[in-house]
C-alpha positions as CSV (number, residue, x, y, z in Angstrom):
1,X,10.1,49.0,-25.9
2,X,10.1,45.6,-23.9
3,X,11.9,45.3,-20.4
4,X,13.0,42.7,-18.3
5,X,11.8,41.6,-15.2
6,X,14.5,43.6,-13.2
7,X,14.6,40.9,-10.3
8,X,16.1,38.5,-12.1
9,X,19.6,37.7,-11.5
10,X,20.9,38.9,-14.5
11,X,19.2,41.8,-15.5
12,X,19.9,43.1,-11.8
13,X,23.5,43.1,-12.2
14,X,24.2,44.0,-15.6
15,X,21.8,47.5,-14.8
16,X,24.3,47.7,-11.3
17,X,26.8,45.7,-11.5
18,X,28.3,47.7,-14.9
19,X,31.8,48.9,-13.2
20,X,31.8,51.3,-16.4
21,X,28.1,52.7,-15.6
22,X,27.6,53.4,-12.1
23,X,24.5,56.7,-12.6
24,X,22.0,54.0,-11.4
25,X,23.8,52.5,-9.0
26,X,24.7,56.1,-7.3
27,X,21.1,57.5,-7.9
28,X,20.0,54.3,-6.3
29,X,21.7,54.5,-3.0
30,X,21.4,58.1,-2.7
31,X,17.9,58.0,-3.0
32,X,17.1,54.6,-1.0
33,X,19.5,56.1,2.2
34,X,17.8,59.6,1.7
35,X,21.9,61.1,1.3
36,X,21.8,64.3,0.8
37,X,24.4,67.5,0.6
38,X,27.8,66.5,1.8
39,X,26.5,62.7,2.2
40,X,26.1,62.2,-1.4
41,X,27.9,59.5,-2.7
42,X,29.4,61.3,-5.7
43,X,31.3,58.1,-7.4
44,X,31.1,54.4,-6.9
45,X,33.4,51.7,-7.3
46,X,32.3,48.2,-8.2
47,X,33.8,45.6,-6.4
48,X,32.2,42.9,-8.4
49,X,31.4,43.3,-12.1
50,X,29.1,40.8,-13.1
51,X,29.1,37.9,-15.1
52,X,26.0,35.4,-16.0
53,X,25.9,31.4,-16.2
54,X,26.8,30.0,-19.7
55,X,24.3,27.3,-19.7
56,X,20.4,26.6,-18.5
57,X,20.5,25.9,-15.0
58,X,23.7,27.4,-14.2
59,X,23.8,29.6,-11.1
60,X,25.5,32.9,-12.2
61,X,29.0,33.3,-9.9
62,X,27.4,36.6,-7.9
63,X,24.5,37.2,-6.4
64,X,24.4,40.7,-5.4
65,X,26.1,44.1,-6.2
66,X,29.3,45.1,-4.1
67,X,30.4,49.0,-4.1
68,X,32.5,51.5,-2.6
69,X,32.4,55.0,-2.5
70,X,35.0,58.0,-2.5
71,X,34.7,57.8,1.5
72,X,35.0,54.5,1.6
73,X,31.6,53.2,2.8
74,X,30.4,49.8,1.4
75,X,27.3,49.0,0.1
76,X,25.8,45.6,-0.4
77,X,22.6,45.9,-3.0
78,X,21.2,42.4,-3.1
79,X,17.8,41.1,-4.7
80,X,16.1,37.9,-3.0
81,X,13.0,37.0,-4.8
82,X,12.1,34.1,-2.2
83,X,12.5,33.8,1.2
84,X,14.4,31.4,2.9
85,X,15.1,29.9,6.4
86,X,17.2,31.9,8.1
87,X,17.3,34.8,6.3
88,X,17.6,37.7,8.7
89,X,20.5,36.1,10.1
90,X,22.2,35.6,7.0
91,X,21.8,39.2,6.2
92,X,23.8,40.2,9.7
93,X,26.8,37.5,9.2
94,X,26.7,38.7,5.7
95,X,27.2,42.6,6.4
96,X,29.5,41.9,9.5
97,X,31.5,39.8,7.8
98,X,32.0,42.3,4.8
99,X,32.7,45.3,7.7
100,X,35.5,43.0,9.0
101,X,37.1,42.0,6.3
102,X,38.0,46.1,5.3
103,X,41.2,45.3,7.5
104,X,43.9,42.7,8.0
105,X,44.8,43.2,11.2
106,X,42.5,43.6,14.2
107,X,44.9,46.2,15.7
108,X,43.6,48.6,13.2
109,X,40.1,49.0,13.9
110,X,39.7,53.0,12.8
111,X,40.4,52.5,9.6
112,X,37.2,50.4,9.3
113,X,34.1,52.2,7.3
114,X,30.5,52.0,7.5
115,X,28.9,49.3,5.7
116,X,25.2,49.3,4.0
117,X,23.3,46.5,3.3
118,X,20.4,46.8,0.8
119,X,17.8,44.3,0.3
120,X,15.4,44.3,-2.3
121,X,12.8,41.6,-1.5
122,X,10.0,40.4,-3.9
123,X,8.2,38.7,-0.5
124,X,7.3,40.4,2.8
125,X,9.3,39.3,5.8
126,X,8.8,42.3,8.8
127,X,5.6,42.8,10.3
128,X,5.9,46.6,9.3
129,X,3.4,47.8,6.8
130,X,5.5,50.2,4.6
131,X,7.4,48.8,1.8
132,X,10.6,50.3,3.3
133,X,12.4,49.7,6.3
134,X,15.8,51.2,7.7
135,X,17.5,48.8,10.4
136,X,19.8,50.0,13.2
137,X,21.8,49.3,16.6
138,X,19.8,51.3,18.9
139,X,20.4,52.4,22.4
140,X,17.3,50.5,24.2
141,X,16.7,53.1,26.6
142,X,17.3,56.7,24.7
143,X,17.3,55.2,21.3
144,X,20.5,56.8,20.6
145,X,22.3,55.1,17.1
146,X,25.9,55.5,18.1
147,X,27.0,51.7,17.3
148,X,26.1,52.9,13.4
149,X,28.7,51.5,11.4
150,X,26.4,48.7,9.7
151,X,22.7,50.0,8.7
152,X,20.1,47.5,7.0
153,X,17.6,49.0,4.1
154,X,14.9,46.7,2.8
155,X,12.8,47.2,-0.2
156,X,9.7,45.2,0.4
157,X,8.1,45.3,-3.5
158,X,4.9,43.1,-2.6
159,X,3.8,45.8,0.0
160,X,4.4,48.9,-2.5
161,X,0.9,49.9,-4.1
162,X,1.2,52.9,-6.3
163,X,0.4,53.2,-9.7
164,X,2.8,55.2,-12.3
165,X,0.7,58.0,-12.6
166,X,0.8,58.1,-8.8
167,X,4.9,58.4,-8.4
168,X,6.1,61.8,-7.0
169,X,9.3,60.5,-5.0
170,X,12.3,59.5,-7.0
171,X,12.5,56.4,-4.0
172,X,8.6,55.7,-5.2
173,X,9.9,56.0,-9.0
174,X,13.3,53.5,-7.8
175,X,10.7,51.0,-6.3
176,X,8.3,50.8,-8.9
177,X,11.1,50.0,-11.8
178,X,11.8,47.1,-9.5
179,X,8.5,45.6,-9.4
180,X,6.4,46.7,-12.4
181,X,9.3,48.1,-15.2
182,X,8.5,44.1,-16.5
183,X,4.5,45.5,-17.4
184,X,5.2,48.6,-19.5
185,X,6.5,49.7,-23.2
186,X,7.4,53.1,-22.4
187,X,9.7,54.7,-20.1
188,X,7.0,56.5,-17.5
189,X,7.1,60.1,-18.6
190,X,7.7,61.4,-14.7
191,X,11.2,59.4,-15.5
192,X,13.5,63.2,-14.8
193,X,16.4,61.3,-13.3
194,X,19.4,60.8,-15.5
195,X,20.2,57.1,-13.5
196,X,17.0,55.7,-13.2
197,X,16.3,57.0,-17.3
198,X,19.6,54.9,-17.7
199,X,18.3,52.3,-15.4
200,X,15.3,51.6,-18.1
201,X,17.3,52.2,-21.1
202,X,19.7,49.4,-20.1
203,X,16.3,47.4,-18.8
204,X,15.3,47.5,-22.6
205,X,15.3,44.2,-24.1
206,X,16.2,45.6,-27.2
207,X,19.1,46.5,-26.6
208,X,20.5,43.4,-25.3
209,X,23.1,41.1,-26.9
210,X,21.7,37.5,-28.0
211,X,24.2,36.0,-25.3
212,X,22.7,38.3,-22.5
213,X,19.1,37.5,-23.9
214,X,20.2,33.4,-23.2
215,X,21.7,34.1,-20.1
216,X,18.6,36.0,-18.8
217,X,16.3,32.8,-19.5
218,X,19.2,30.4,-18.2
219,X,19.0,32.7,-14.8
220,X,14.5,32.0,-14.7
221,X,15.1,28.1,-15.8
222,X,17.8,27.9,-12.5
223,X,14.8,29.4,-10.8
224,X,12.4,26.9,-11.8
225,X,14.6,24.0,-11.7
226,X,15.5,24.9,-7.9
227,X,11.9,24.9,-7.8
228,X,11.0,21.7,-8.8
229,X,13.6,20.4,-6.6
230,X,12.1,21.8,-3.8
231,X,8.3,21.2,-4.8
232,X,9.8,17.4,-5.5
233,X,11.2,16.8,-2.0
234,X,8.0,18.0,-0.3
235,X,6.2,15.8,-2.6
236,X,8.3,12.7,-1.7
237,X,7.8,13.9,2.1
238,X,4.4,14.0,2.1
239,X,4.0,10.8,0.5
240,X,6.5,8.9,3.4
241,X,4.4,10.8,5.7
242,X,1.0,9.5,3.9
243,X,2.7,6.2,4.0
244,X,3.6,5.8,7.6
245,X,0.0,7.6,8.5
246,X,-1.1,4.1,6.0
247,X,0.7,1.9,7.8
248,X,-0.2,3.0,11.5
249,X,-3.6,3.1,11.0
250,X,-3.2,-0.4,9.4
251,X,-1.2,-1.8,12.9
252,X,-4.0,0.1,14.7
253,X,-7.1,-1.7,12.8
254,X,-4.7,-4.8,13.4
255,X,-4.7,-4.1,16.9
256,X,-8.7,-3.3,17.1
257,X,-9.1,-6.9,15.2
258,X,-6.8,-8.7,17.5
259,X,-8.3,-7.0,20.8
260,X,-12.5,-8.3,19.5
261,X,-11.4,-11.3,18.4
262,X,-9.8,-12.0,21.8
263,X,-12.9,-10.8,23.2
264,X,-15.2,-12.6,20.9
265,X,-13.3,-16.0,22.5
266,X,-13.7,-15.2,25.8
267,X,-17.2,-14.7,25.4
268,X,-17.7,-17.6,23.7
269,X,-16.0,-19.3,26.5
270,X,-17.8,-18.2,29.1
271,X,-21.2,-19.2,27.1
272,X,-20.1,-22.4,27.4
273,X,-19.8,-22.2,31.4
274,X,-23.0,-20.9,31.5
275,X,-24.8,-23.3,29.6
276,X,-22.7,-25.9,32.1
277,X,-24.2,-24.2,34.9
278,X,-21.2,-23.1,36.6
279,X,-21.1,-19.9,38.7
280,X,-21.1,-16.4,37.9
281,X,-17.8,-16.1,39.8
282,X,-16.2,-19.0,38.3
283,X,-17.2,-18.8,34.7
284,X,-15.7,-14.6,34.6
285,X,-12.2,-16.6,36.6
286,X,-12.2,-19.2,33.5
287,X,-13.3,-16.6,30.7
288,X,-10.8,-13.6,31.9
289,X,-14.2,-11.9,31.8
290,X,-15.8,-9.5,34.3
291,X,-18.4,-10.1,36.4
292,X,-20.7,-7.6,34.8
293,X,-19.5,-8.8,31.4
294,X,-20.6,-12.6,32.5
295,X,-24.2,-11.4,34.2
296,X,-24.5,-9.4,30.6
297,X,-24.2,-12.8,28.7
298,X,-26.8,-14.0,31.0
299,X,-28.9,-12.0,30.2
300,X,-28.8,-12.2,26.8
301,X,-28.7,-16.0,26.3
302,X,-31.8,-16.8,29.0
């Protein structure tokens, strides 16, 4: 067996974006939010099947996984592999404006449902050490969480550690497949979940098509040509900045030139009113020298 690298664009969404296999997706979130008993999300309803880009350098038309559950609740699974300014805030608009738009009308506010957002990040953006976070409204003062109708999950991969032998959790087991699934030729044998088993089966590259296979490498080549782009404008930057750095230190040495040649005639002037014998006083008026500078070329020339 050979599997993809599951954080890229398409192989993320065809494993949970397949309307018509939704075990991973379900084991996913039950696991990640810790349901359990009556909170179990028992079926799932896609809300975006996915499609990838046709050509190299397209950017596929979704970029995250959109469900609903037999309750109701949303979930929003998303995978960022780099950060980007302004990401936190993106995340809130993104899940508030997903909450919002359950209803037409403002007048009917209880008919609204809970909305999770999932974030599976291959860079570390909170200062907390564990790879997984949970997000919430709190009270300030008694920590209460009774504004909960939008919770934030984040899957930090850089900050997750453990080896395969060292899985025990099925979150641990969901979080590894994520980062290291891309490294291995065997389905781990602790793999006893029936979505994440289907998870790696549908990871296997084997079992792709040839038109999935091309739109997996179009998905990395967008990543790389973004890249470039990027890499390409600071490149440009840094040589303006280099440039103008140039240029003032040029108008500066101009400057420094300007100021001792300047100097260099004054002095030359005054030498002149010294060897005509005129005054200290008068030869620093006619020079636009000091008095101490004058005395100085006195000294010098005796």
């Amino acid at each position: 067996m050979a599997f993809v690298d599951v954080t890229n664009d398409i192989a993320f969404r065809k494993i949970f974006g397949n309307e018509n296999k939704t075990k991973s997706l379900i084991s996913f979130l039950n696991a990640i939010l810790r349901f359990e008993g009556q909170e179990r999300i028992v079926e799932a309803e896609i809300a975006n099947p996915y499609q990838f880009p046709r050509i190299a350098g397209e950017k596929a038309s979704i970029i995250d996984v959109k469900a609903k559950d037999e309750r109701g609740r949303q979930y929003i699974v998303e995978m960022q592999v780099a950060s980007a300014k302004g990401f936190s805030k993106r995340v809130q608009y993104y899940a508030a404006r997903d909450f919002s738009m359950q209803i037409e009308s403002g007048e009917k506010y209880h008919l609204l449902n809970p909305t999770f957002f999932i974030g599976i990040l291959d860079f570390e953006h909170f200062k907390n050490k564990s790879y997984l976070s949970n997000h919430s409204t709190l009270d300030e003062e008694t920590l209460d969480n009774e504004l909960d109708d939008i919770k934030y999950t984040f899957i930090e991969l850089p900050k997750f550690k453990l080896k395969v032998h060292e899985l025990k959790t099925l979150v641990e087991k969901w979080v590894f497949f994520f980062k290291d699934a891309k490294g291995l030729d065997a389905i781990p044998e602790n793999t006893d979940d029936e979505g994440l088993l289907n998870a790696y089966k549908d990871a296997n590259k084997f079992s792709w098509t040839k038109n999935e296979l091309i739109a997996y490498d179009n998905a990395f080549i967008a990543i790389q040509d973004e890249r470039g782009r990027i890499e390409l404008a600071e490149e440009r930057a840094e040589e303006r900045g280099m440039k103008r750095g140039m240029e003032k230190g040029m108008e500066k040495g101009m400057e420094k030139g300007e100021e001792k040649g300047k100097l260099n005639e004054r002095q030359e002037v005054a030498l002149r009113c010294i060897l005509n014998k005129m005054s200290v006083e008068l030869t620093a008026q006619i020079s636009g020298l000091t008095i101490n500078q004058v005395v100085a070329i006195m000294k010098t020339n005796q």
